[in-house]
N, C-alpha and C positions, 0 to 999 in steps of 0.2 A: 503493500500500500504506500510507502514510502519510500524515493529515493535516498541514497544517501551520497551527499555533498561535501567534497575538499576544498575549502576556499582559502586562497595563499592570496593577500592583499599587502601593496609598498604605501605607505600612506606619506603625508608633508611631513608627518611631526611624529614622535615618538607618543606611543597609547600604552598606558598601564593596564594591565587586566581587566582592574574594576571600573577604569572608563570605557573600554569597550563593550561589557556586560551594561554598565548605565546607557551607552547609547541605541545597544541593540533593543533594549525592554521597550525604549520611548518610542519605538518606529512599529506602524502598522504590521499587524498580519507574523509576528515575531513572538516567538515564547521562548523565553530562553530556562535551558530546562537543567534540575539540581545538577551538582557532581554527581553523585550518583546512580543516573540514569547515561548511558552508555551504549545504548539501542537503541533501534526501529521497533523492538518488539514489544516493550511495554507502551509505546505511540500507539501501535497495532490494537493493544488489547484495551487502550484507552477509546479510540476511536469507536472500536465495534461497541462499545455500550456508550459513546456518546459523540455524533459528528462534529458537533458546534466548537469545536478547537483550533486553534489557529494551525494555517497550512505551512509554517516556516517553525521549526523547532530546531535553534542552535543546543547546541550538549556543553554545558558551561565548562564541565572537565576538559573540555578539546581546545577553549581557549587559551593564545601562545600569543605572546609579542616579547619583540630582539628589536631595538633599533626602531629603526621605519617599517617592519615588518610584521603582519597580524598574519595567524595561521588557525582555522577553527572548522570544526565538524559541524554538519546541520542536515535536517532531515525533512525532505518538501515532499508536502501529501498532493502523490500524484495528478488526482481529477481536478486540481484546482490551478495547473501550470496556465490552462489560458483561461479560464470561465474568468476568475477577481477578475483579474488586468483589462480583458473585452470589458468588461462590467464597468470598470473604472476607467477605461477610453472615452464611454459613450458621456459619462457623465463630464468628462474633461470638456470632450467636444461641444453636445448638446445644452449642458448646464451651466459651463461656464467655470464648472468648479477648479481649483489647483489639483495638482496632482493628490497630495498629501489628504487635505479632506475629502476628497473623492477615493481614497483607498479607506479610510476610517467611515466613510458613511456605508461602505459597502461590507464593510466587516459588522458593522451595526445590524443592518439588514438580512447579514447570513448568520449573526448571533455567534459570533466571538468576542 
């Protein structure tokens, strides 16, 4: 049900841990999940008894920073790689909305 993702990111400026944990929680559509948890399969067994969870789950244990360098695990719930983003296009284009609240009205709506 879930992929699971390696993202190696160079940033401007050097990120401590616990800032990259603070900025991932602020952002739409993001759970970032205990130490821990270490799998796809407790997502899996959370999912089947309840959809309404957000589709981007970082693994807090996998976050790494060196330098300018951020390196973290995350687990993206497949069925939802285009439905949000089309969803949150339409509202971009049609409503007028920013990106940002247009991804936050749409997790509103799908009850995360």
């Amino acid at each position: 049900l879930h992929y699971a993702v390696s993202v190696e990111l160079e940033t401007k400026t050097s990120l401590e841990v616990h800032e990259i944990t603070s900025l991932l929680e602020k952002m739409p559509r993001i759970c970032v999940l205990p130490e821990s948890v270490m799998s796809t399969y407790e997502l899996n067994m959370a999912r089947a008894i309840d959809d309404r969870i957000p589709p981007i789950h970082v693994f807090s244990g996998s976050i790494f920073s060196s330098n300018n360098v951020v390196k973290l695990k995350l687990a993206l719930y497949y069925r939802t790689l285009a439905v949000l983003p089309n969803l949150d296009t339409i509202r971009v284009l049609v409503q007028k909305m920013d990106p940002i609240s247009a991804m936050k009205k749409t997790d509103e709506d799908m009850g995360f």
